[in-house]
C-alpha positions in Angstrom: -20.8 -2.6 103.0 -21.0 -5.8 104.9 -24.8 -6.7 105.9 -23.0 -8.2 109.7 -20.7 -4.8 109.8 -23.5 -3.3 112.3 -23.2 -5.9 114.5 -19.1 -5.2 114.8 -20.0 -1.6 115.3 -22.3 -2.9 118.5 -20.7 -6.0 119.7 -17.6 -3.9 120.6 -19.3 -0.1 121.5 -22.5 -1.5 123.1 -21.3 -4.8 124.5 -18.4 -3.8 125.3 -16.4 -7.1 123.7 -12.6 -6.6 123.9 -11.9 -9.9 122.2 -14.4 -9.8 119.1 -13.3 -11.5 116.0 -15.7 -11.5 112.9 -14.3 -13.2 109.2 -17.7 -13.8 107.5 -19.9 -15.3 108.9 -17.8 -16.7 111.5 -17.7 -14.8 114.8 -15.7 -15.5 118.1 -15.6 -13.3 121.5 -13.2 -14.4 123.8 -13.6 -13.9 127.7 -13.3 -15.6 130.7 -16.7 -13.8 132.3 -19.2 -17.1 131.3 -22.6 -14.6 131.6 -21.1 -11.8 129.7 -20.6 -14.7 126.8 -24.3 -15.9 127.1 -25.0 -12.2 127.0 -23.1 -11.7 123.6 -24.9 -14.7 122.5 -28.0 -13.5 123.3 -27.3 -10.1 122.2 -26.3 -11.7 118.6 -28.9 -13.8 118.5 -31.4 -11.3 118.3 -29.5 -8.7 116.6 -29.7 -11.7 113.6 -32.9 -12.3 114.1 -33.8 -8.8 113.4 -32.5 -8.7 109.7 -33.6 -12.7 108.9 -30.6 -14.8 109.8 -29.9 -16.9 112.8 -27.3 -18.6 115.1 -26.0 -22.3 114.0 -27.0 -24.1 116.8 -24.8 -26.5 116.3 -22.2 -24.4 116.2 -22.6 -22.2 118.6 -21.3 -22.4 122.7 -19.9 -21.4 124.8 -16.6 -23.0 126.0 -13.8 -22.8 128.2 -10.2 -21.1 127.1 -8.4 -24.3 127.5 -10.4 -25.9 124.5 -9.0 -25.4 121.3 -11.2 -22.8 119.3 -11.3 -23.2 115.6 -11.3 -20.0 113.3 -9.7 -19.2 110.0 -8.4 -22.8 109.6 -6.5 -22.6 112.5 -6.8 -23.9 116.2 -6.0 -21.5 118.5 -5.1 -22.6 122.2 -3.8 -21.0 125.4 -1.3 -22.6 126.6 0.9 -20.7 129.5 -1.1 -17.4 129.6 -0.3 -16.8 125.6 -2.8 -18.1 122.7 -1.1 -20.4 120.3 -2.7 -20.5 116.6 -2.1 -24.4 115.2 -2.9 -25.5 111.3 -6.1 -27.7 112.1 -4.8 -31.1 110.8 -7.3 -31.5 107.6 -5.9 -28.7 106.2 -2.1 -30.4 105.4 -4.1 -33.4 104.0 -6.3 -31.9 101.6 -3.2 -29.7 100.4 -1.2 -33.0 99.8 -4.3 -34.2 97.6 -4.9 -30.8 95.5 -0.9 -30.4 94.9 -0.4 -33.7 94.2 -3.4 -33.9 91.6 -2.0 -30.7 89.9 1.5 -31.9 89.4 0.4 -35.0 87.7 -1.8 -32.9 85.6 1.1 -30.6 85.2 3.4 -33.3 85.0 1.0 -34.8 81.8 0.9 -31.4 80.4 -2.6 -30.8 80.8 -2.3 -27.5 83.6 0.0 -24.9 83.3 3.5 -25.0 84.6 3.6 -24.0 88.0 0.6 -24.4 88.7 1.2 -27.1 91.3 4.3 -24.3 93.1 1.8 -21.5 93.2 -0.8 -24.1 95.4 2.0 -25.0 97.8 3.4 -21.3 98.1 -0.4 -20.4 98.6 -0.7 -22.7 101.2 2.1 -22.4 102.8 2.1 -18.4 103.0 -1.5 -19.3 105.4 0.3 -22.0 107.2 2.8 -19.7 108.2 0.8 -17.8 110.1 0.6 -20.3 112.6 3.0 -22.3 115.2 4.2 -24.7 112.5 7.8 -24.2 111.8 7.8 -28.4 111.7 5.3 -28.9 109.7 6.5 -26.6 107.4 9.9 -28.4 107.0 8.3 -31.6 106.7 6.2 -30.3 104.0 8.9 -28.7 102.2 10.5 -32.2 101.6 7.2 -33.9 100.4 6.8 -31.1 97.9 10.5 -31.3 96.9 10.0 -34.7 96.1 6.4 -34.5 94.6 8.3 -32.0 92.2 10.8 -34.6 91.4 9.0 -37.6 90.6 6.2 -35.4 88.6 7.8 -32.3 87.0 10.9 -33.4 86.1 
C-alpha cells in the first residue's frame, strides 16, 4: 500500500478537495477558492512532515486556472469553461531522438525488429490521450519515413 495513500483518504474526506489528483509523488488540487489552496498546502505540508518527507519548494504554488498546469506529461489548460490536456512540447522531441536511435540500431541489426514500432506505438497510445489529433498526423509521417530510410 502506497506510503501517500493516507493523505488521498484525507485530502478528499477531511479537506474536502473535489479536484485532487495524486500520480506519485506528484499532486494537484484544483479550485478557484485561493485560501482553501493555501489550506491544502498547508494541510499537506504538515501531513508530510509528519512521516519525514516535504514539499518542493520550488515546485510548489499556487496559481491561477488560466496558467497551463503540468501533470502526467501533459499541460492541461482551461480554455472556454472546459480543461484542455496538451502533449508538453519536450515530449515529441525526445521521442524523435529515442525512435530514431532504435531504428538505426535496428536498422544495423543490433536491437530487435520492431523495436523502434513498439516505442512509437508506446508513445503515441500516451499522446493520444491528449488534444493532439495534429500532432499525431504529423508524427505519423516522420515515423513513416524514419521506417523507410532505416528498416527497409
Amino acid at each position: 500500500m502506497s506510503v501517500l495513500s493516507e493523505l488521498d483518504h484525507l485530502m478528499k474526506e477531511r479537506m474536502r478537495a473535489k479536484h485532487y489528483v495524486r500520480y506519485m509523488d506528484d499532486m494537484r488540487v484544483v479550485s478557484d477558492d485561493t485560501g482553501f489552496l493555501r489550506d491544502c498546502m498547508a494541510f499537506m505540508s504538515s501531513y508530510l512532515s509528519g512521516i519525514g518527507f516535504e514539499l518542493n519548494a520550488g515546485k510548489t504554488l499556487v496559481r491561477p486556472l488560466s496558467a497551463k498546469v503540468p501533470f502526467c506529461g501533459f499541460d492541461f489548460v482551461v480554455r472556454g469553461g472546459r480543461v484542455l490536456m496538451f502533449l508538453k512540447s519536450d515530449s515529441v522531441r525526445r521521442m524523435r531522438r529515442r525512435v530514431g536511435r532504435l531504428a538505426v540500431l535496428e536498422g544495423r541489426g543490433l536491437r530487435p525488429p520492431g523495436t523502434s514500432a513498439q516505442s512509437y506505438r508506446d508513445w503515441r497510445a500516451h499522446a493520444e490521450k491528449g488534444c493532439s489529433s495534429r500532432l499525431l498526423y504529423n508524427n505519423e509521417k516522420w515515423f513513416s519515413e524514419v521506417e523507410r530510410k532505416h528498416l527497409c
